[in-house]
C-alpha positions as CSV (number, residue, x, y, z in Angstrom):
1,X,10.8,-0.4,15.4
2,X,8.3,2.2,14.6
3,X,6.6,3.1,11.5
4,X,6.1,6.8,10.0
5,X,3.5,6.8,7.0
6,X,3.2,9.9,5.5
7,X,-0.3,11.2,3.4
8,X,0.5,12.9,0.1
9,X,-2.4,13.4,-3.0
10,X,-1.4,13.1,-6.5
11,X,-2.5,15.3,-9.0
12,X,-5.1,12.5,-10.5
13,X,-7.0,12.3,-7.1
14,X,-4.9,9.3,-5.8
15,X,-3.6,8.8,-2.3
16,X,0.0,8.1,-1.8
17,X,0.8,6.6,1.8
18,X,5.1,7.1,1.7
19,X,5.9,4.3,4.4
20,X,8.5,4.4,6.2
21,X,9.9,1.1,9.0
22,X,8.8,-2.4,9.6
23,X,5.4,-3.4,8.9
24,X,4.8,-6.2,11.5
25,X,2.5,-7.0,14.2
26,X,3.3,-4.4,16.0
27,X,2.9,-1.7,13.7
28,X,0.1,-3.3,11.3
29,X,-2.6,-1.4,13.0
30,X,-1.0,1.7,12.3
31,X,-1.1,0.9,8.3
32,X,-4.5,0.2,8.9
33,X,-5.4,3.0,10.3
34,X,-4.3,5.2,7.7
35,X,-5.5,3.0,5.2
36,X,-9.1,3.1,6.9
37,X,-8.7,7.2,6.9
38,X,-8.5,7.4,3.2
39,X,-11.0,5.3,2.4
40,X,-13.4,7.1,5.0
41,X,-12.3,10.5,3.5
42,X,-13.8,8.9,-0.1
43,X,-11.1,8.3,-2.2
44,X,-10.6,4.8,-2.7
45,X,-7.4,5.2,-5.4
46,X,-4.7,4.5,-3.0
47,X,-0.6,3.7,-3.5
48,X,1.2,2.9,-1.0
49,X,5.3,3.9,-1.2
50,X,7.1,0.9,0.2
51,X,10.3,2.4,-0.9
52,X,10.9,2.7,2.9
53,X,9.6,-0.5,4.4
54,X,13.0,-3.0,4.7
55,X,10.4,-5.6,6.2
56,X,6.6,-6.5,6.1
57,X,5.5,-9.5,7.9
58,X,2.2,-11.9,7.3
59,X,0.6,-8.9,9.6
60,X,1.2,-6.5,7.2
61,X,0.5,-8.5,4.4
62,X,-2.5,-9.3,5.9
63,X,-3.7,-5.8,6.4
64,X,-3.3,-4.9,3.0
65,X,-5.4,-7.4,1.9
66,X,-7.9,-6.7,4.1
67,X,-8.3,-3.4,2.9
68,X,-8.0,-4.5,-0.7
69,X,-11.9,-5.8,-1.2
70,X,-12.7,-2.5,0.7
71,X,-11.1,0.0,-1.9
72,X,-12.4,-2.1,-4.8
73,X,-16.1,-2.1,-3.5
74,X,-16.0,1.9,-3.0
75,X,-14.3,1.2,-6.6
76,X,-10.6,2.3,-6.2
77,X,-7.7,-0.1,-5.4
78,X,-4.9,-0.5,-3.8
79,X,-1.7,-0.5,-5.5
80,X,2.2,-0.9,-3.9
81,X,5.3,0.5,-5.2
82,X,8.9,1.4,-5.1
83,X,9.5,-2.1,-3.0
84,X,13.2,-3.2,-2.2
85,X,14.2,-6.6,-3.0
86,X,13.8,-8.7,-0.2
87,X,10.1,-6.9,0.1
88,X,9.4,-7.7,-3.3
89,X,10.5,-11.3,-3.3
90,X,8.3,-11.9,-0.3
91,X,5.2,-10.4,-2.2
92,X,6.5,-12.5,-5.0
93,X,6.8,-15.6,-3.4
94,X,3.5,-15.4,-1.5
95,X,2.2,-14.6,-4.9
96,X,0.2,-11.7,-3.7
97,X,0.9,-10.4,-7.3
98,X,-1.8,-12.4,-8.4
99,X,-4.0,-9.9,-6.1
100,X,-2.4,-6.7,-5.9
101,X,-0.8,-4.7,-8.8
102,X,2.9,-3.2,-7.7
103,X,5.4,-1.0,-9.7
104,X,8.9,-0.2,-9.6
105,X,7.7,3.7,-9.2
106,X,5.0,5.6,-7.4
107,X,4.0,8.0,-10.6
108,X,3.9,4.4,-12.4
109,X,1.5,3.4,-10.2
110,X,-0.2,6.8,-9.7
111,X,-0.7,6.7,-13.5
112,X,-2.2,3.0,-13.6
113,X,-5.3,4.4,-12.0
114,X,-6.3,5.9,-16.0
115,X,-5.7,3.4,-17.9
């Protein structure tokens, strides 16, 4: 399965990466490869749009939180949203809520960057 992840910009200088497939081993290098671009481009406000993404194994779990200590030292952060169920009750259950922030919609978490 392949994975499509699409580069938008909010209006409030935040990256949105839409993403689109499975995140697994296969494909985790390509999520972190776009992650990597945005954060060498200088903006480290990233959301990534999971509303796509049916599956996300430890790999791309795993590359997220790589990338999470990254953002917050060039003082952004990552935040997911718009995950289905089965995603979300992974993330849940791995209780990488305790790390990363997600909400049910992207301008939610778009907006959580100002407050």
């Amino acid at each position: 399965m392949s994975l499509i992840i699409t580069e938008k910009q909010s209006g409030a200088g935040v990256t949105i990466l839409e993403v689109k497939g499975f995140i697994d081993t296969s494909t985790s290098g390509v999520l972190e490869d776009a992650i990597k671009k945005v954060l060498e481009s200088g903006n480290a406000k990233l959301v990534l749009d999971l509303a796509g993404s049916e599956f996300i194994s430890s790999a791309g779990w795993g590359a997220m939180v790589a990338y999470l200590k990254k953002l917050r030292t060039a003082g952004g952060d990552l935040k997911l949203a718009a995950m289905v169920d089965k995603v979300d009750k992974v993330f849940k259950l791995m209780e990488f809520d305790s790390l990363i922030d997600a909400f049910a919609a992207v301008e939610e978490a778009v907006r959580s960057f100002k407050a």
